[in-house]
N, C-alpha and C positions, 0 to 999 in steps of 0.2 A: 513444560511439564512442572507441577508444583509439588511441592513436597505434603504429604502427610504426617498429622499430629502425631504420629508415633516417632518421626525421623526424627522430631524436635525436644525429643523426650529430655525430661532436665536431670543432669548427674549429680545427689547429691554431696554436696562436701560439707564436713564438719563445719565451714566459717558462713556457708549458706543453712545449714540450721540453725546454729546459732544466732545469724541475724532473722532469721524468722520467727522462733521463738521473743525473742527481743521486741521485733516493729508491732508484733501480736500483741503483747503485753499491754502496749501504747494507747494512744488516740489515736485513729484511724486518719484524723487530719495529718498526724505527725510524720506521717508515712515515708521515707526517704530512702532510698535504694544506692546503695551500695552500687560501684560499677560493676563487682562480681554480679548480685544480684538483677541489676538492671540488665546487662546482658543475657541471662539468664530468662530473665521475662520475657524480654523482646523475643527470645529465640521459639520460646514457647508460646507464644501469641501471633507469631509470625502467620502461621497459614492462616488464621484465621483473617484478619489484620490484613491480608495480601488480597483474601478473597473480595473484599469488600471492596479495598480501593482500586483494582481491576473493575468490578461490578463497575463503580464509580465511573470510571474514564470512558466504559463502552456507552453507559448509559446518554452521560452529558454528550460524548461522542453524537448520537443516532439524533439528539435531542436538539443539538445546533445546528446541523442538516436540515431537521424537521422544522426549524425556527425560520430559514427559509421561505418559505410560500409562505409562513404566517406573516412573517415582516414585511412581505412586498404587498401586503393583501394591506396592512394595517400602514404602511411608510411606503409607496410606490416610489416616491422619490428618491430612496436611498438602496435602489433596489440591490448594483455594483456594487457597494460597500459592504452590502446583507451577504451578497455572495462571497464574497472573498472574506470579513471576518467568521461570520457564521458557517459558510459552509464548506469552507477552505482551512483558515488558521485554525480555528478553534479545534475541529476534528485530528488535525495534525498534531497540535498540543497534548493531547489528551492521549493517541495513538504515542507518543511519546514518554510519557508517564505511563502508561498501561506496560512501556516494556522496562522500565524503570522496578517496577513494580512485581515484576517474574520473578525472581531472586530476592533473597534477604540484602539489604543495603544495611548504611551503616545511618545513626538515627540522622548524624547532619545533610545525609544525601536523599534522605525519604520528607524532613522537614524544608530544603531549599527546592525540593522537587514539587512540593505545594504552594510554596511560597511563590515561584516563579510560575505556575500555572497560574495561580489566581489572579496576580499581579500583570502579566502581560493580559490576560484573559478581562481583567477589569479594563487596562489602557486600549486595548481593544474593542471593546464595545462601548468604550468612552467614546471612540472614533465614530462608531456605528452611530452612537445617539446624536452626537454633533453634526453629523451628515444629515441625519433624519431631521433636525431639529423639529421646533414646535413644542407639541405636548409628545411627541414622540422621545424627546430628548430625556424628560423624567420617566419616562414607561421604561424606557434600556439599562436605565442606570439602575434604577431601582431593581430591576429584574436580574441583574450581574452582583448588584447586595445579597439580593435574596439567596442567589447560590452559592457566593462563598461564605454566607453566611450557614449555610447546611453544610459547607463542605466542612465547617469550623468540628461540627459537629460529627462528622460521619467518622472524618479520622484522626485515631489514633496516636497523637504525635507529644512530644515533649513540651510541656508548656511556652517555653520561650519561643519554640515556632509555629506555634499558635497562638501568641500576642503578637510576632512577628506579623503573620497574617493579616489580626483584626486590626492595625495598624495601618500596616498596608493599603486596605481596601479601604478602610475611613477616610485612608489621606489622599485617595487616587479620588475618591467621589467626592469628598469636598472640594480638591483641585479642578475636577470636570465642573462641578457646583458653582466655584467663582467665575468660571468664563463661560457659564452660561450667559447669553446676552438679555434672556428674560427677567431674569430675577435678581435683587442687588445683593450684596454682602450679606446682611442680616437673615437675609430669605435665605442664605446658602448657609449660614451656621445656623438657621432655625430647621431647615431641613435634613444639616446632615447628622444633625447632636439625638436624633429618634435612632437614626440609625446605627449610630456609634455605641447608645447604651443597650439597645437591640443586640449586637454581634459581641460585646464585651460580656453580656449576662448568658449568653451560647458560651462563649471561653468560659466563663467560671463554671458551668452547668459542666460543660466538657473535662474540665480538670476536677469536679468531686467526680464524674463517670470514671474518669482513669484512676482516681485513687479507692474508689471502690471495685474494681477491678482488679487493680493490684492484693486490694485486700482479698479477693478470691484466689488469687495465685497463690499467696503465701496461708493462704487456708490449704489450698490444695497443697501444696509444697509439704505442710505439716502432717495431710492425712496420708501421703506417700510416705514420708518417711515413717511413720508410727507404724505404719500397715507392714513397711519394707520391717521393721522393729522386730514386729509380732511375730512377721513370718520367720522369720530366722530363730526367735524363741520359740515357737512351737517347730521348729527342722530339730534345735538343739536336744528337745523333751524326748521327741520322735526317738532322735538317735541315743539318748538315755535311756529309751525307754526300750532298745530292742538291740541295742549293740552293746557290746563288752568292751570297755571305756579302755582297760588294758590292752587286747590284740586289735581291737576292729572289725573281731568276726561277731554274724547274729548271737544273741544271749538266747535263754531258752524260750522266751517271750516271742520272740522270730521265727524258731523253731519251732512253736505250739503253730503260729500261725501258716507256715508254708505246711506241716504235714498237716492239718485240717483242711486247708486247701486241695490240697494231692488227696487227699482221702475221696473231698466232695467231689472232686472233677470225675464222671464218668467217662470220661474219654481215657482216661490214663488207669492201665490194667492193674489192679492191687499186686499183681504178684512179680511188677515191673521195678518195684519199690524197695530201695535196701539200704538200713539202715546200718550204718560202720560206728561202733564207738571203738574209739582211740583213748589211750592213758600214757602216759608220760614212765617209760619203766623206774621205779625207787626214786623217787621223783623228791621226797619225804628227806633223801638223805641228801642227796643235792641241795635242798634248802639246807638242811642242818650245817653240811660238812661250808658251805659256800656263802649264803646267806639270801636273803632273801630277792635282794636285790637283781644277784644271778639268778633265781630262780625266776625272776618276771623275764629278764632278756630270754630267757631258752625260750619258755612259753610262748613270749613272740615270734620269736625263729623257728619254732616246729609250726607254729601259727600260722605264719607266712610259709612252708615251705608246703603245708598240707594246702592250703589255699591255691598255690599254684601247680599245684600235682592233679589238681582235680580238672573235670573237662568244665568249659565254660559258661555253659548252656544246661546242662540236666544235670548238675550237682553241684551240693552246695555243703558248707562246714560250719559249724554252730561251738563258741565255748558252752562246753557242758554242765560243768563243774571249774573246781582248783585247776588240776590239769587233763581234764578227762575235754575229747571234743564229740561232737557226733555231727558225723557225715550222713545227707541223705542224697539216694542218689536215685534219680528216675530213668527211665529207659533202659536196665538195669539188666544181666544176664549174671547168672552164678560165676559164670568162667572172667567175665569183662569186671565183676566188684573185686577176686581174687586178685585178676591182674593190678588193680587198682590200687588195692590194697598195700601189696608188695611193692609197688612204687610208692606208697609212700614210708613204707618201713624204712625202707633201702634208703630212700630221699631224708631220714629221717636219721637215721645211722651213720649217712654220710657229710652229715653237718659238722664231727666230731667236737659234739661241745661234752670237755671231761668233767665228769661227775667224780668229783674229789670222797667226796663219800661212798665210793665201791672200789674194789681191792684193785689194783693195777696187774695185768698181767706182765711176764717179764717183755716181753717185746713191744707192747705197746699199751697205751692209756686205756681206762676201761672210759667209755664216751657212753653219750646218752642216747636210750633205744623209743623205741613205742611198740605197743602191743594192740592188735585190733582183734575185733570181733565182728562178723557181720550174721547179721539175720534179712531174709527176705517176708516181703506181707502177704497176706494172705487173704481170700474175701470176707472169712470171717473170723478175722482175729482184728482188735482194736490197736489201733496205736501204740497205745500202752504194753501193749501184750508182744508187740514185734520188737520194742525198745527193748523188754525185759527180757528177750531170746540171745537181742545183742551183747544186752548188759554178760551173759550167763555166757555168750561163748568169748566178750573178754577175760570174765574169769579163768577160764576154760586156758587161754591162751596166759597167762598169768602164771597157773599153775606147772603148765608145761614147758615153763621155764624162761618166761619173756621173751619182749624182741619176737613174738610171733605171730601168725596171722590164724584166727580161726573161722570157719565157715561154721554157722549152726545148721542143724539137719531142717529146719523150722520147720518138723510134719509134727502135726496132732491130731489122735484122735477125734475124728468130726461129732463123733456124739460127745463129745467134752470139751468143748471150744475153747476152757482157761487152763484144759492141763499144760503141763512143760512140756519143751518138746524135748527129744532124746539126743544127744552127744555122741560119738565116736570118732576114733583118731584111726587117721588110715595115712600112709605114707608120710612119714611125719619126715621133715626134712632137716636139715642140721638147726636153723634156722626157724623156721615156720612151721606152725603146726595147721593141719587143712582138715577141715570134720565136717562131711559130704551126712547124705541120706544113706 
């Protein structure tokens, strides 16, 4: 099972941007990684890098098998020896680094794991071609160049283990080269010096590939974090731009947008919709007698305490004003906003934050209250028009003595869709005042 490019996703850290800004700045030749960094890439390059040299091992795998009937076709004599390197060891090897290659390795076990394939892989068909000899002897070798000469190429690996390589296979074919019995010395260093600067000019080809590679990582590396940047400047503006920096409830910019929302949605009944403004009773003297200071913590804590009084799902709380909120509440019955309401009074009264600026009675502190108003909408009353029935039955509750809860009658005459609607006080309780239809 292999992992996917998102498993391998890179975490960025302050000393890995830093070094990427940095190597960017640079020459591209100058390119040098950091073992944070390096780690880093490797993990990130990994599936890619994995796919390929899997690819690899099945490929040459199916290919030394199939090398078989070609070599007894073209070397009958060496038929045994064709069989057992080619279609025995070599498959074996290869099946061996294929599962080498399942898992992310660490870079000396992914570079000695090439190193050793090529290397027995070469001494091996060194074998093959001494067996074959003749003109079969330079067909083998040359043919075991050719492909770790591509494998120089294919993978991925840390420079030193791919000079390691091209070392390797130079010195195993020039070694096979001197005990060839056809050809003298000079022939074997005239033959193998093509080969050498052949598989040397693959290694350097291979390490600008890796360093121009690397340089797309740390491009990528730069447009992740700039993007991660952005996004989090544009979350900050977002929540400037629609939250109340003081409690954390929507400002009225939030508010504009959820009730135009609930307005368009026909699914949701206009007259399901009720709109509660809350105030902060003498609120004015509390700043004065206390200072300002105290007057943000209340605000927070009536903030938070209306926040969590409310249901979680169909209603929601907006700073209004200084200390005025409005509550919108959807799904909404005259009897369920009432109840609502009065929990938050109550919830709100029994914070007992004292308000040093109102008289104390003998028995206990005078604490700080709230006063609500609610109005319900209507099909054809505007937003604005429901807010302002609110605003009116705060007032309402204001007048008749704070600390109380008012219902607006919210009916108007349909042929005058902007008059006000009408007030009455029925049942007024020590407490609350409630002004029904």
């Amino acid at each position: 099972m292999t992992a996917s490019d998102d498993d391998f996703s890179v975490s960025m850290t302050p000393g890995l941007q830093a070094e990427t800004e940095r190597l960017l700045s640079g020459r591209t030749r100058d390119i040098r990684f950091s073992d944070e960094m390096a780690r880093a890439y490797r993990r990130k390059t990994w599936p890619q890098r994995s796919k390929i040299a899997r690819a690899w091992m099945l490929w040459m795998a199916l290919m030394a098998i199939v090398y078989v009937p070609i070599n007894q076709m073209l070397a009958p004599d060496a038929l045994m020896a064709t069989v057992i390197v080619s279609g025995g060891l070599s498959p074996v090897l290869h099946g061996c680094c294929y599962l080498v290659w399942r898992r992310p390795r660490s870079n000396a076990v992914e570079g000695l794991c090439l190193l050793l394939l090529t290397s027995i892989s070469m001494i091996a068909f060194g074998c093959l071609a001494a067996a074959a000899g003749g003109s079969d002897y330079e067909r083998i070798l040359t043919m075991i160049v050719f492909v770790n000469t591509i494998a120089v190429m294919v993978f991925d690996l840390a420079y030193a283990w791919l000079l390691a390589v091209m070392f390797s296979t130079v010195g195993i074919f020039f070694g096979f080269e001197l005990f060839n019995p056809t050809i003298h010395l000079k022939d074997a260093i005239a033959t193998t010096l093509p080969y050498a600067f052949g598989i040397f000019a693959v290694t350097i080809a291979r390490k600008t590939q890796s360093v121009l590679a690397q340089k797309t990582f740390l491009m990528a590396l730069r447009d992740q974090y700039r993007s991660a940047s952005l996004k989090s400047a544009n979350q900050q503006l977002e929540i400037l731009a629609t939250r109340d920096p003081l409690t954390g409830l929507g400002n009225r910019r939030s508010a504009a947008h959820l009730i135009e929302t609930l307005w368009n949605d026909r699914r949701t009944p206009k007259t399901s919709i009720a709109f509660l403004m809350a105030d902060i009773d003498s609120f004015k003297r509390l700043n004065d007698s206390a200072g300002h200071a105290a007057g943000d913590v209340c605000i927070q804590r009536v903030a938070a305490t209306i926040e969590q009084t409310l249901r979680s799902e169909d209603d929601a709380v907006f700073r209004y004003g200084g200390e005025e909120f409005l509550i919108v509440l959807n799904s909404a019955t005259p009897d369920l906003a009432v109840e609502l309401a009065e929990r938050i009074r109550c919830a709100v009264e029994a914070l007992a934050i004292v308000n040093p600026g109102l008289p104390s009675a003998k028995d206990r502190k005078s604490v700080v209250t709230i006063s609500l108003g609610i109005a319900f909408a209507r099909d054809d009353a505007a937003p604005e028009l429901v807010a302002k029935w609110a605003d009116q039955a705060l007032y309402d509750a204001k007048r008749s003595g704070r600390n109380a809860v008012v219902l607006s009658a919210g009916q108007k005459n349909p042929a005058s869709p902007t008059a006000e609607p009408p007030h009455g006080l029925i049942d007024a309780p020590e407490h609350s005042v409630r002004l029904i239809a």
